[in-house]
C-alpha positions, 0 to 999 in steps of 0.5 A: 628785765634784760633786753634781747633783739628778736631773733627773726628764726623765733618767730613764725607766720600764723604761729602764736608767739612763744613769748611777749616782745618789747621795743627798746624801752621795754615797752610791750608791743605784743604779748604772748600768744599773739598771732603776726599774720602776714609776713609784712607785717613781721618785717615791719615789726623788725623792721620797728625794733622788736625785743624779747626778755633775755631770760626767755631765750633760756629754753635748752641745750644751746639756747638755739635759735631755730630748735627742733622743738619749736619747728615741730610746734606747727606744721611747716610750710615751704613758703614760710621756710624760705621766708625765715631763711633770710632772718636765719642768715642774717642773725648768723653774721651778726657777729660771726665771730662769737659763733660755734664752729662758723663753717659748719653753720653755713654748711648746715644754712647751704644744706637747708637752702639745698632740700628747700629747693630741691622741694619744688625748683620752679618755686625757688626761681619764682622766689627770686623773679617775683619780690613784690613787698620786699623789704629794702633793709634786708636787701644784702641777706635775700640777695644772698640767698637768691644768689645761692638758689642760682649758683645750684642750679647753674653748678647743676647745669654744668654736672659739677661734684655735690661737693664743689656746688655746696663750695659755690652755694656757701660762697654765694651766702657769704661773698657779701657778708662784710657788706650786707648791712651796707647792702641794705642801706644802700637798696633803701637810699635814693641817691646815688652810691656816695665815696665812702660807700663806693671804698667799701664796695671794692674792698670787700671781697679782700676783707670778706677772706681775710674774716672768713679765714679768721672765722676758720674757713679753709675751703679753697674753692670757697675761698677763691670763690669769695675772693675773684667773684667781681674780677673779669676775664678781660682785667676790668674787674675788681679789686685785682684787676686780675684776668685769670679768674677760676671759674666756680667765682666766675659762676658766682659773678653771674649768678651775683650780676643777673639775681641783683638786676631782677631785684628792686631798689628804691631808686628802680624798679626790678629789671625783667628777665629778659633783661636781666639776661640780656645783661648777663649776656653782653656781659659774657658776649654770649659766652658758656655762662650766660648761655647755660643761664638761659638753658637753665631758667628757660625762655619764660622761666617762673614768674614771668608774665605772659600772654597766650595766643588765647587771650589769657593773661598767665604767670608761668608757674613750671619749666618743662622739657620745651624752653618755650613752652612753660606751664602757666596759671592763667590770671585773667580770661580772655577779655582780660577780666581776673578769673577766680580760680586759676587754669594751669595751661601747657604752652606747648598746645597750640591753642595756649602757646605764648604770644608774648610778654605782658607789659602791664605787670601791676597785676602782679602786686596782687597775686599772693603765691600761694594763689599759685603753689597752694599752701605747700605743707613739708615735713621739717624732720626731712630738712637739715637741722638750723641751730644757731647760737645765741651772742 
């Protein structure tokens, strides 16, 4: 038998396994059929080691990672969706170089990204303001698919062409890709960022271009993007220090800066919203980026906790045409006691306008989102197809 890492787009979430899995010494760990029931429960897996027999990958044309077939062998749920996005990026910069065709790969990843946010928005913010549970190891994947759901909707906020935006989205994806592994590491470490680590940090955006050459991208605004997206306006910036920074990489910075603030370490906890904004704004000094950051997720954007002047704890759940008054699902009553079943409120009636924020957010590390959003069941044929190739 012959030993292959686990593709993490193989395996589905309440979905019998198509196949056993081993650990590295062959030793079976699951056997066919068997049912992963919670997402942690597979990060842990992977996370172990997890391995399936090579000649069990031989299933079709391609040998493809994420076929049809196998998507159509359950219904597909949005949440699930988003959750295997990340194993899919992730197995696609494992060895870039000995895929098909690499730019269309990432353009098929950019267009999958694109019609699950468009399914629900509100809930791709969510996604990223609310990561309770992560997994540090993956930090330098999620953290590009975070950054890429950003960058739509800023490139959105500023009316850009579908194609300039699908330029910046693929950019966010892949502006890290000689790092993500060090990413990962790096989230999961106590200690501060040691040297070598740090040379890695400032050369990055070079080696990433030059690979991404390589790998035959020749998108300009891609590139670029890639290229200037940690250089500064005022020449502070890195590794140029160049102050004449296009601005489809400047959109790229923020979305890069603000989605890496509201994002946890295990060293710090995630920074709120409103500091991450508060962030993105002193960055800026309150320049057309990070105002167009505030009108595009709103006051209280999703994932945000609040206290309405009723007495209610909520977590806002939907923007609306009012910045400052979102739709909240109601956690607790009045007194402050859970309720079991949670009240869609409308902020912009008096008698559930927001008060303020909740300091107290433990609450939160037991609120499962689909608590919030139901179990969104989407038809799979209406997404862009992910195929990938086995190394």
């Amino acid at each position: 038998m012959i030993l292959k890492i686990l593709p993490r787009a193989r395996v589905h979430v309440g979905v019998p396994l198509s196949r056993d899995i081993y650990d590295v010494n062959g030793k079976l760990l699951l056997s066919k059929r068997s049912i992963i029931r919670t997402e942690l429960q597979l990060e842990k897996l992977l996370a172990h080691g997890a391995y399936v027999d090579a000649n069990s990958l031989e299933d079709g044309p391609e040998n493809t990672l994420f076929s049809q077939a196998l998507k159509s062998a359950a219904p597909v749920g949005l949440l699930q969706e988003w959750q295997q996005i990340v194993g899919v990026l992730q197995t696609l910069f494992s060895g870039p170089e000995k895929k098909y065709d690499f730019p269309s790969q990432v353009e098929k990843v950019a267009a999958h990204i694109v019609s699950l946010h468009d399914i629900n928005a509100d809930f791709s913010i969510y996604r990223i303001l609310r990561q309770e549970g992560y997994l540090a190891s993956r930090y330098g994947y999620t953290h590009a698919v975070h950054t890429a759901v950003l960058c739509i909707l800023l490139s959105r906020h500023f009316r850009w062409s579908a194609q300039r935006m699908m330029s910046l989205v693929k950019a966010a994806l892949t502006m890290n890709m000689t790092i993500a592994k060090l990413q990962g590491t790096m989230a999961g470490q106590s200690g501060p960022v040691e040297k070598s680590q740090h040379a890695e940090i400032i050369g990055h955006p070079g080696k990433t271009v030059t690979l991404l050459k390589a790998l035959g991208v020749t998108d300009p605004d891609w590139l670029a993007a890639v290229e200037q997206h940690h250089e500064r306006a005022d020449g502070k910036g890195y590794p140029a220090g160049c102050k004449e920074v296009c601005e489809i990489a400047s959109v790229l910075r923020l979305a890069d800066i603000f989605t890496a603030k509201v994002s946890p370490r295990t060293f710090r906890a995630a920074l709120s919203v409103q500091e991450g904004i508060a962030a993105v704004f002193l960055d800026d000094q309150g320049g057309a980026m990070s105002t167009a950051l505030i009108k595009t997720l709103g006051i209280y954007p999703p994932g945000d906790l609040v206290r309405m002047v009723s007495g209610e704890l909520g977590i806002v759940v939907e923007r609306t045409s009012n910045a400052r008054g979102p739709i909240v699902a109601s956690i607790t009553d009045a007194a402050g006691r859970p309720v079991p079943r949670l009240l869609r409120r409308d902020t912009r009636q008096a008698e559930f306008s927001i008060a303020g924020h909740a300091i107290d957010k433990s609450i939160l590390q037991r609120l499962l989102p689909e608590r919030l959003y139901g179990f969104a069941i989407i038809n799979s044929l209406d997404l862009p197809p992910l195929e990938f190739l086995i190394e």
